[in-house]
Each structure stands twice: as structure tokens, then as C-alpha cells.
C-alpha positions as CSV (number, residue, x, y, z in Angstrom):
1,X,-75.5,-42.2,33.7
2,X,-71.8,-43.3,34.4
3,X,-69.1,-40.7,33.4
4,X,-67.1,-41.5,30.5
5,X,-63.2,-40.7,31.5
6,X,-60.8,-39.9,28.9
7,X,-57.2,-40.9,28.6
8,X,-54.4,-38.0,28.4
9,X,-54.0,-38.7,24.8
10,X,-58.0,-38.1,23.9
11,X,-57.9,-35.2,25.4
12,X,-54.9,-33.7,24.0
13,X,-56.1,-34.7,20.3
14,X,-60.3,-33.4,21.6
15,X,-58.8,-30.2,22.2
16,X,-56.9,-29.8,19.2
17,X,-59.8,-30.9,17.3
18,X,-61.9,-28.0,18.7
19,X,-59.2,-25.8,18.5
20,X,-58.3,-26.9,14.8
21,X,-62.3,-26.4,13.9
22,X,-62.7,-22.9,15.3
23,X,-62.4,-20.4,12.3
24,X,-61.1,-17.6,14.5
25,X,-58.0,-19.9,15.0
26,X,-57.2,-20.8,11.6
27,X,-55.4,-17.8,10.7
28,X,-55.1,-15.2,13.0
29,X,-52.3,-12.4,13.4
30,X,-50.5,-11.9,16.3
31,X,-48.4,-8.7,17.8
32,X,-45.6,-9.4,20.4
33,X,-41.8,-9.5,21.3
34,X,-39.6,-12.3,20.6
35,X,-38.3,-14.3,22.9
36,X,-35.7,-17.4,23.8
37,X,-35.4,-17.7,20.1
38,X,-33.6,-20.6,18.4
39,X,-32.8,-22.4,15.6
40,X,-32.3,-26.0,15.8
41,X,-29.9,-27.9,12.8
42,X,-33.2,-29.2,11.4
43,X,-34.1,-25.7,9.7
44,X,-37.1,-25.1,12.2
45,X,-37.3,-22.1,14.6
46,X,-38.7,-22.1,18.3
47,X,-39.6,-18.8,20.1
48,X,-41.7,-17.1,22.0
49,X,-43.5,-14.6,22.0
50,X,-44.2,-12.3,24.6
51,X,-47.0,-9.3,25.9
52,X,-46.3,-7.2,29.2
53,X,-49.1,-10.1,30.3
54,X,-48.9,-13.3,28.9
55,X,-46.8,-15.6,26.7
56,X,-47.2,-17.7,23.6
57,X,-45.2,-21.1,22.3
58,X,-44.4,-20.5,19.1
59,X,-43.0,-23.0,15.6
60,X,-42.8,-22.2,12.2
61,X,-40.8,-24.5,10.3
62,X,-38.4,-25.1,7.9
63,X,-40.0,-24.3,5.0
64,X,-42.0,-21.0,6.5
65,X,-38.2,-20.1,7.8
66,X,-36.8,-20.0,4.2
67,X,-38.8,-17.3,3.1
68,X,-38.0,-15.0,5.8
69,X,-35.9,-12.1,4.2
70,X,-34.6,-10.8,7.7
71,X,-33.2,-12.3,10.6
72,X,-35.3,-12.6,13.7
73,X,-33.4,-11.6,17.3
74,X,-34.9,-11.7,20.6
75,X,-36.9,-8.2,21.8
76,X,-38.0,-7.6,18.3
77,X,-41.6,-6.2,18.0
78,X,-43.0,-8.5,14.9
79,X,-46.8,-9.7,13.4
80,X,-47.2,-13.5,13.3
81,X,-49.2,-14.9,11.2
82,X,-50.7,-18.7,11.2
83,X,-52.7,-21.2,13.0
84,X,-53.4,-22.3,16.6
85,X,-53.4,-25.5,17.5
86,X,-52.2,-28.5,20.5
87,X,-49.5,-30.3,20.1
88,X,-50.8,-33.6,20.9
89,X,-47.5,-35.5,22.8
90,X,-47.3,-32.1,24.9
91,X,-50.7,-31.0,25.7
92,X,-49.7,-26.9,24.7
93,X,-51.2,-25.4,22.1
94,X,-48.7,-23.1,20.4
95,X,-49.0,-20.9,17.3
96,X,-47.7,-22.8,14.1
97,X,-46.5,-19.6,12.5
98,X,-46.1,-19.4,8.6
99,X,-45.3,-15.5,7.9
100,X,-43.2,-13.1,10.4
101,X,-43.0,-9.2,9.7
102,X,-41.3,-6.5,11.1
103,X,-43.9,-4.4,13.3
104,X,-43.0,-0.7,12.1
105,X,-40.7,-1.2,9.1
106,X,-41.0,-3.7,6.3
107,X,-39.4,-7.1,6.4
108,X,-37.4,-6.3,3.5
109,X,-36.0,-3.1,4.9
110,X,-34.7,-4.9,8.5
111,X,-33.2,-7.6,6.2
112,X,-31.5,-4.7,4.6
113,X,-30.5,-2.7,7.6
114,X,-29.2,-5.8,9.0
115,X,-27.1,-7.5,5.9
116,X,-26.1,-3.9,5.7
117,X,-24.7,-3.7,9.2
118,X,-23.4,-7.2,9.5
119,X,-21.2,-6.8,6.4
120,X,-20.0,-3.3,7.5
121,X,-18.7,-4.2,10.4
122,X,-16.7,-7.4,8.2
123,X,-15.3,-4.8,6.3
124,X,-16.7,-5.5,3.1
125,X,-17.8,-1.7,2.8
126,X,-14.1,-1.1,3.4
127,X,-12.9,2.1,0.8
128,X,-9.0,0.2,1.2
129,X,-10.6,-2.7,-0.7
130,X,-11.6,-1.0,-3.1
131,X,-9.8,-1.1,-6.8
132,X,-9.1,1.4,-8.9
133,X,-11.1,1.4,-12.5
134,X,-8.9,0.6,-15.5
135,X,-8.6,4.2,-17.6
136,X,-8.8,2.8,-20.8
137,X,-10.6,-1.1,-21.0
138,X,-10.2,-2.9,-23.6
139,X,-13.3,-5.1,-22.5
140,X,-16.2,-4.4,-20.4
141,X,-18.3,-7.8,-19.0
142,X,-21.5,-6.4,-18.6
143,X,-23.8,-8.8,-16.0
144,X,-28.2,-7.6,-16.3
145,X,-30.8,-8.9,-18.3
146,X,-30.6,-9.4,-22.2
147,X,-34.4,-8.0,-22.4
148,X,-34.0,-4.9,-20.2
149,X,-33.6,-1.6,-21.1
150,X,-30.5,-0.6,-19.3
151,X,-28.1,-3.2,-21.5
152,X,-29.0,-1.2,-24.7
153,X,-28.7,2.2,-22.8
154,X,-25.4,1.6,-21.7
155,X,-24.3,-0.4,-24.7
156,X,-25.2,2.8,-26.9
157,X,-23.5,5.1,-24.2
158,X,-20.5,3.0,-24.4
159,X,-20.3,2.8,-28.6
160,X,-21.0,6.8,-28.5
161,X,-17.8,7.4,-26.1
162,X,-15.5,4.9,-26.4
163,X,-16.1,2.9,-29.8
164,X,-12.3,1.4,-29.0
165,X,-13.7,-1.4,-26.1
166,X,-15.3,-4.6,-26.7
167,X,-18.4,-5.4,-24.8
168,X,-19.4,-9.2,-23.3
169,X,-22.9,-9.4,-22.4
170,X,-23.5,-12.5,-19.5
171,X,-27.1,-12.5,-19.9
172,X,-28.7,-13.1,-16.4
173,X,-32.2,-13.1,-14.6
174,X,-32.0,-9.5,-12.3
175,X,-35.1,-10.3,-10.7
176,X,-36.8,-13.6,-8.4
177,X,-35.3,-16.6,-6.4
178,X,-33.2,-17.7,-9.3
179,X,-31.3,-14.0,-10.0
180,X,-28.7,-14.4,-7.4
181,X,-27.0,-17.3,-8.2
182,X,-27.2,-16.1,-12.0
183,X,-25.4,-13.3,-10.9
184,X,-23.0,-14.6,-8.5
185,X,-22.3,-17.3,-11.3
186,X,-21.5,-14.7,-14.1
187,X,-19.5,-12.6,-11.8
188,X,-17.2,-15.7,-10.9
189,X,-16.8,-16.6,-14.6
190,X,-15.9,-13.7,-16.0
191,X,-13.2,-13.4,-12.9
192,X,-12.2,-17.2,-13.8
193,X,-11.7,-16.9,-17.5
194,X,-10.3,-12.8,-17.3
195,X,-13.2,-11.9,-19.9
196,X,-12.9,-8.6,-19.1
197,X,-10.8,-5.7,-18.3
198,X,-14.3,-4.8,-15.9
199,X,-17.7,-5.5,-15.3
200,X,-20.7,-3.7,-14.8
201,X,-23.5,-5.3,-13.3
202,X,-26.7,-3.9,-12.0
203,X,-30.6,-3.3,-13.4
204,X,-33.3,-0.4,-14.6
205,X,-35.4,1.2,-11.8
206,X,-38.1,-0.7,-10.1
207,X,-39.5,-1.1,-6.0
208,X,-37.5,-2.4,-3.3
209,X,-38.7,-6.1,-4.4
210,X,-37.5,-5.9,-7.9
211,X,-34.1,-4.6,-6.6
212,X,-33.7,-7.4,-3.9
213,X,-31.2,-9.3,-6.4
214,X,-28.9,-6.8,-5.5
215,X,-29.3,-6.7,-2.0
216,X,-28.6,-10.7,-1.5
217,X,-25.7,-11.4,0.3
218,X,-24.4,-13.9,-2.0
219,X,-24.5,-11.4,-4.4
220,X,-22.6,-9.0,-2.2
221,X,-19.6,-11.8,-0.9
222,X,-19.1,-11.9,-5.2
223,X,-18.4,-8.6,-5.8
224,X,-16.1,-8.0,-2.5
225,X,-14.3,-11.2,-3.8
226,X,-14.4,-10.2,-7.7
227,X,-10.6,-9.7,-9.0
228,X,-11.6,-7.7,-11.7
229,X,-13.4,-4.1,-10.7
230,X,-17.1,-3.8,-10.7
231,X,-19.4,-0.6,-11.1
232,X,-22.5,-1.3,-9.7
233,X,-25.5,0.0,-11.5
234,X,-28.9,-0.5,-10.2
235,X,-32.2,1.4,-10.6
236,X,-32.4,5.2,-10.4
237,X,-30.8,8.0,-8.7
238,X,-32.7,7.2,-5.3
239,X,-32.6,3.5,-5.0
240,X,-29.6,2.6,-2.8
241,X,-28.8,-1.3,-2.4
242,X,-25.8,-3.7,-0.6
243,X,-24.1,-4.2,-4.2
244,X,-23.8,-0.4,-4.3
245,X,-21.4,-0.4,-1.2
246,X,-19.7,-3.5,-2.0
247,X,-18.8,-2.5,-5.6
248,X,-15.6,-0.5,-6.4
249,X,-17.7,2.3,-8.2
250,X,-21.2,3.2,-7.2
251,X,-23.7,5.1,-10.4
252,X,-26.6,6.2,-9.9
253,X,-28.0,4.0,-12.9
254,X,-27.1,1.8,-15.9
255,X,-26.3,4.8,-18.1
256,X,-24.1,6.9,-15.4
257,X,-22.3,3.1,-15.1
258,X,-21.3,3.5,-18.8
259,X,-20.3,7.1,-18.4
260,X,-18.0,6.1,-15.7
261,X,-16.6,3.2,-17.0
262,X,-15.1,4.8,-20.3
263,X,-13.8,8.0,-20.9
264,X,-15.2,10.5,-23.9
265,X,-13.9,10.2,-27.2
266,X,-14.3,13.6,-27.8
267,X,-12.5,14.7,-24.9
268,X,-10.0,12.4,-25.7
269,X,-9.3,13.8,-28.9
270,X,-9.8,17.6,-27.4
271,X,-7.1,16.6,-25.5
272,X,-4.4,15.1,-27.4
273,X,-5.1,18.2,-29.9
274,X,-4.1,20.5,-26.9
275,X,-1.3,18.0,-25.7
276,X,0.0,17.9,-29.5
277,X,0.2,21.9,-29.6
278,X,1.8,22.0,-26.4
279,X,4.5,19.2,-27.6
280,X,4.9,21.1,-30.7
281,X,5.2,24.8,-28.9
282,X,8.0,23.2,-26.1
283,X,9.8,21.5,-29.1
284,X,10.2,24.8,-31.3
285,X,11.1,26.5,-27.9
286,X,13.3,24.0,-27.2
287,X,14.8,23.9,-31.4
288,X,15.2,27.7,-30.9
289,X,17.2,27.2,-27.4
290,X,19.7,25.7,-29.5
291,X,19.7,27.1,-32.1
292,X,20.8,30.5,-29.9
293,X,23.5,27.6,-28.1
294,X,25.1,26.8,-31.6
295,X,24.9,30.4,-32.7
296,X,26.8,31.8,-29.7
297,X,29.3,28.7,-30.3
298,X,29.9,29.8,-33.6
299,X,30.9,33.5,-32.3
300,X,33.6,32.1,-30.1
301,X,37.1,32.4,-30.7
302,X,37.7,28.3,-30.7
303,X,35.7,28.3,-33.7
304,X,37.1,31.0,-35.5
305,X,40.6,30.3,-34.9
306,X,41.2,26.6,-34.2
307,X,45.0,27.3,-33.0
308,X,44.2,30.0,-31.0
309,X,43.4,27.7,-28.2
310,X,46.3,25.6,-28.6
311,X,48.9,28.7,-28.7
312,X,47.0,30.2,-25.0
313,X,47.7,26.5,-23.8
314,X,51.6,27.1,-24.8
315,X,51.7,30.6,-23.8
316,X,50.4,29.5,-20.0
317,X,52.8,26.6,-20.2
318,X,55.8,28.8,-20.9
319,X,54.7,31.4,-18.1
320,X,54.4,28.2,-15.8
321,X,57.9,27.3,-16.4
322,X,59.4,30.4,-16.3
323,X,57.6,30.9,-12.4
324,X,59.2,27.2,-11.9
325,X,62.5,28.2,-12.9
326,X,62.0,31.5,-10.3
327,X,61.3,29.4,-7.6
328,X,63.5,26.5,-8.1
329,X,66.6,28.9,-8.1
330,X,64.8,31.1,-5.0
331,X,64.9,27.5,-3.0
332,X,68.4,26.5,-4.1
333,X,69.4,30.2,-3.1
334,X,68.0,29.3,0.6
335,X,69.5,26.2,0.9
336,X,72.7,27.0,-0.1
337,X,73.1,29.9,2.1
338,X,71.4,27.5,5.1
339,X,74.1,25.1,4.3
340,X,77.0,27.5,4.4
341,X,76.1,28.6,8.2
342,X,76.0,25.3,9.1
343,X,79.0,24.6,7.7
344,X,80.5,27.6,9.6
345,X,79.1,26.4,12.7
346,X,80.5,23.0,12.2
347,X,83.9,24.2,11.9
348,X,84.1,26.0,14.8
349,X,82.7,23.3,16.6
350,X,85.8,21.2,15.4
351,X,88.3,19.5,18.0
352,X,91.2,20.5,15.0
353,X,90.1,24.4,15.6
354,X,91.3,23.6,19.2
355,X,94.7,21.7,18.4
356,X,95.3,24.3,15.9
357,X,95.5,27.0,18.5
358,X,98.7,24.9,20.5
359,X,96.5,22.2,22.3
360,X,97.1,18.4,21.8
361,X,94.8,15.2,22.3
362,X,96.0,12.6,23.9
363,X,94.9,8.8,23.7
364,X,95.3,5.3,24.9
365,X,95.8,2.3,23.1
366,X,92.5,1.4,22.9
367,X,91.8,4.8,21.5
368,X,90.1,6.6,24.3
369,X,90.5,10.5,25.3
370,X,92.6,10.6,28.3
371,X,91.1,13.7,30.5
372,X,92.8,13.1,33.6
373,X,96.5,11.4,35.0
374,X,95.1,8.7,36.8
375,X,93.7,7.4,33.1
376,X,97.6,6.0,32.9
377,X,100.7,4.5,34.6
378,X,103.5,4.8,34.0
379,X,105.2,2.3,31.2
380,X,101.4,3.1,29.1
381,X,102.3,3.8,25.7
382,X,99.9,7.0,24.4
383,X,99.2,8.6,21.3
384,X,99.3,12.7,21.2
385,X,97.6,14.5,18.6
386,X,98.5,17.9,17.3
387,X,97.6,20.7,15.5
388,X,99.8,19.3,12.8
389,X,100.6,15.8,13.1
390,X,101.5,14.0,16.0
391,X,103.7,11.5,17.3
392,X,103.4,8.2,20.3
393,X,105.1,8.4,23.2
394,X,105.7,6.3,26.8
395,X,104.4,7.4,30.0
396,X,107.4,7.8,32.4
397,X,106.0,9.9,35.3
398,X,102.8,11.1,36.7
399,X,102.2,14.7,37.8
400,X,99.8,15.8,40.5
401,X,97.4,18.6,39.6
402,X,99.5,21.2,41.2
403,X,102.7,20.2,39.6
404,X,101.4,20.0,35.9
């Protein structure tokens, strides 16, 4: 009997028949590390994964990939779930995954660790971002479910302790595929069209699933971005989710959110009572201050007797002259003795003292002192002044020191 031979092709697509026919092979779960994992621009992801013996090719696709809540990294312990089969242009069979899950923890609490971590270090958990909720709103946007109990708890809450706002309701789905962009939509128009003085957006208590709204990064990126301050309000005390550190005010649910986000009318009025009493005790104090002011006012002496101030004013300016007068004659006392001795002392001082005693000046024409004999010659006319008088005369001879 002659062999039959194949071509590569048959027995790429015999294999995958017999591989696509065995039961055990249709879906089968797989336990292994990721490895050289990538995503190509067409949506589909290509890994491998990985045993301390052996190796498997691995696919899942676009539409598989959607669904994934967390995002795959290489080393990651994870159960695949799908089909094995040949690709027939290759010849390797490879797993055709269509579920991934997180070995140890849920997929939904890696995708939550991870958002959570990846926006963190972004700085969206930031407490400098945060703003400050308005004391008194006017209007409150609130952004949950029409049909849910937490709208009416915290629109009761909110009537009951602060009747003066106005509350919007922007009805949204808070739970499935389409609850995110609800959200995200009714946060950006009530930002857009300033409907509110603050929102409050979250849900009533549920599991991890019903909660994932609130956990989407879309969701997140909306409230970091929001304008107007948001309390975020989801489930119960326990339940912690990404919009709780994103908002500007965490509660612990719907009706702590309406607690926080208005103050107590009764307070309120307990304490503008107190604040009134206060006002009126500091404004008698204050009246009876003044009262003790104009009192001691009316005692004085300016009051009683209206010239009285005016005749001290003339008594002081009569003293101050009388001192002026004092001092002025004091200082024209000093001077006119000061000017007397110096008077003296000019005198004596004066060349007509001298000629006065017998001596006499004598001067050229030119009116210079002659102090010695060789100042002249003979024929010079001089001019000799005396103690009384004097008179000109003409040089005849001249003397020699010994001879005068």
C-alpha cells in the first residue's frame, strides 16, 4: 500500500482538527506567569505564559481584552481560561485565551490596587488639590440614581438641616457598563453650566461589583478635574473606592454626605442666639463705657466754667511774657557790658592814645608810615601827625641813628 504524504498545510489544519475535537481542549484553565507581554495597535494581546518547565503561546483578542478590569504585567501569577488550538500558517498551537484572573486576589481588586497606585503617584490623591466645601450652598447638584434609596435619604437629611439650599438631581445609572460615562457626563455639566454651588455624587451599599462605577478611572479624571467641589458618597462605612480619594470630601455614605455638605439649622440658630446675647452684652458694656466717659466730662472744670480755660490760657501767656521781658533785659545787660570792654580795649589800642602822650606820625605823600630815614631824601615833602593837629613839612637833612 503506497504512503499517502501530506503537504505542510494538511497537516497544520489535521492537527488542529484533532486538537479542536478533543473535549479536554475546548476549555481548559491554565496557571502560569506572564511573560513578553504585548499589546499590538489592533486591540489584541500576545504573551506567554510560563511554568519553572515549559512554556505556552498565548492570544486573546480584542474583544476578550475589553473585559479585562486589571491590567496584565509580565511575572504576574494569573488562571487562563479558553481553548487550544494550531494556528494553521504557523504550525504552533497556542491557547486562544478568553478570561484572565488574578491567581490569589480577585481581578477586580488588582484593577483596583493598580488604578489606585497609578493615580497616586499622578497626584490625583494630592490633599493640595483639594477645595474647600462652600459653608453655606445655595445649591447642591446631587449625581446617583433617581430610584435608589440614598437620593431620598440625603434629600430628607438636607430639607431637615438646611431647608435654605436648593437641590438639582442629575439622575444617572450608578451601576453596569453604561454608569461611568453617565456619571462623568453629569459631573461635566453641572461644572459647564455652574448648576451648583456643589455636588454630591456616589450610591447605597452593595459588593465590590455594584460599586465598580466608582472605581472607573474616567470617573476618577472627572472629579480631580471638577471646578465645583465634590463629596463622594458611596456605599457604607466599610466600602472604600477610587472616587473616595479623588473627591474633595470623603463620607462614609449618602446620608453622612448630606450631613457634611450643609450645616444644622438648629445649631445655626443656637448660635446666632448666643452670638446676639454676646453683641447685645459687649454693646451695653460698651454704652455704659461711655456713659462713665461723658459723665466724668461733665465733672470737669471746662464744662463748668467755659472761661475758665480761656483765662489759664491768658494767665500762662502773661507769665510767658513777663520771663521774656527778664531775659531780654538779662541779654541786653551782657551785651552791653561785653561791648563796653571792648570799647575800652579798642581805645587803648588807638595810634591817637600814642600821639596824645607827645609822639607824632609821620607820612609820605603817598600816605605811607615812614619808620625809618632811609624812607626819604632830602627835598621829600612829609606830613606829621600830632597829638593835636599837625602840620607838612620838607625834608632838609637826614640823621644817622646815633645822631637822632
Amino acid at each position: 500500500m503506497e504512503q499517502h504524504i501530506f503537504g505542510v498545510s494538511e497537516v497544520n489544519q489535521l492537527v488542529k482538527l484533532l486538537l479542536d475535537n478533543e473535549p479536554l481542549l475546548a476549555n481548559v484553565a491554565v496557571r502560569g506567569e506572564l511573560s513578553n507581554y504585548k499589546i499590538y495597535p489592533s486591540g489584541h494581546h500576545y504573551f506567554t505564559l510560563k511554568d519553572p518547565e515549559g512554556a505556552l503561546r498565548c492570544v486573546m483578542f480584542k474583544g476578550a481584552a475589553m473585559k479585562l478590569r486589571f491590567r496584565p504585567e509580565n511575572g504576574m501569577q494569573v488562571i487562563l481560561q479558553g481553548r487550544i488550538s494550531v494556528f494553521p500558517r504557523d504550525g504552533a498551537y497556542q491557547l486562544y485565551c478568553n478570561t484572565m484572573t488574578p491567581e490569589g486576589a480577585g481581578d477586580l481588586a488588582l484593577a483596583f490596587d493598580q488604578l489606585k497606585q497609578k493615580l497616586h503617584e499622578e497626584g490625583l490623591f494630592d490633599p493640595a488639590h483639594k477645595k474647600p466645601l462652600p459653608p453655606f450652598p445655595e445649591k447642591i447638584a446631587i449625581i446617583t440614581s433617581s430610584a435608589g434609596a440614598a437620593v431620598h435619604d440625603m434629600i430628607r437629611i438636607l430639607r431637615r438641616r438646611y431647608p435654605l439650599a436648593k437641590v438639582v438631581l442629575l439622575p444617572v445609572r450608578v451601576q453596569g457598563v453604561e454608569a461611568p460615562p453617565e456619571i462623568v457626563g453629569a459631573i461635566r455639566y453641572a461644572n459647564r453650566w455652574k448648576v451648583a454651588d456643589l455636588i454630591i455624587t456616589g450610591r447605597g451599599g452593595g459588593s465590590m461589583e455594584d460599586l465598580w462605577a466608582f472605581n472607573d478611572e474616567r470617573v476618577a479624571r472627572a472629579i480631580y478635574e471638577s471646578e465645583l467641589p465634590v463629596i463622594s458618597a458611596v456605599g457604607h462605612e466599610p466600602d472604600v473606592t477610587i472616587a473616595d480619594f479623588v473627591a474633595d470630601a470623603r463620607a462614609s455614605t449618602p446620608s453622612n454626605a448630606a450631613e457634611i455638605a450643609v450645616p444644622d439649622k438648629a445649631e445655626l440658630l443656637r448660635w446666632l442666639r448666643d452670638t446676639g446675647g454676646r453683641m447685645e452684652q459687649a454693646e451695653t458694656a460698651r454704652l455704659e463705657a461711655l456713659r462713665g466717659k461723658l459723665d466724668a466730662m461733665a465733672e470737669k472744670r471746662v464744662m463748668t466754667d467755659q472761661l475758665a480755660y480761656v483765662q489759664d490760657k491768658r494767665m500762662e501767656v502773661f507769665h510767658l511774657q513777663q520771663r521774656l521781658g527778664d531775659l531780654s533785659a538779662v541779654q541786653v545787660s551782657r551785651k552791653r557790658q561785653r561791648f563796653s570792654a571792648l570799647t575800652a580795649a579798642l581805645d587803648a589800642m588807638s595810634p591817637l592814645k600814642v600821639l596824645g602822650r607827645g609822639y607824632a606820625m609821620a607820612q609820605n605823600e603817598q600816605g605811607q608810615i615812614l619808620k625809618s630815614s632811609r624812607d626819604v631824601t632830602p627835598g621829600d615833602r612829609v606830613s606829621v601827625t600830632l597829638g593835636e593837629g599837625g602840620f607838612s613839612a620838607v625834608v632838609e637833612a637826614l640823621l644817622k641813628e646815633d645822631e637822632a
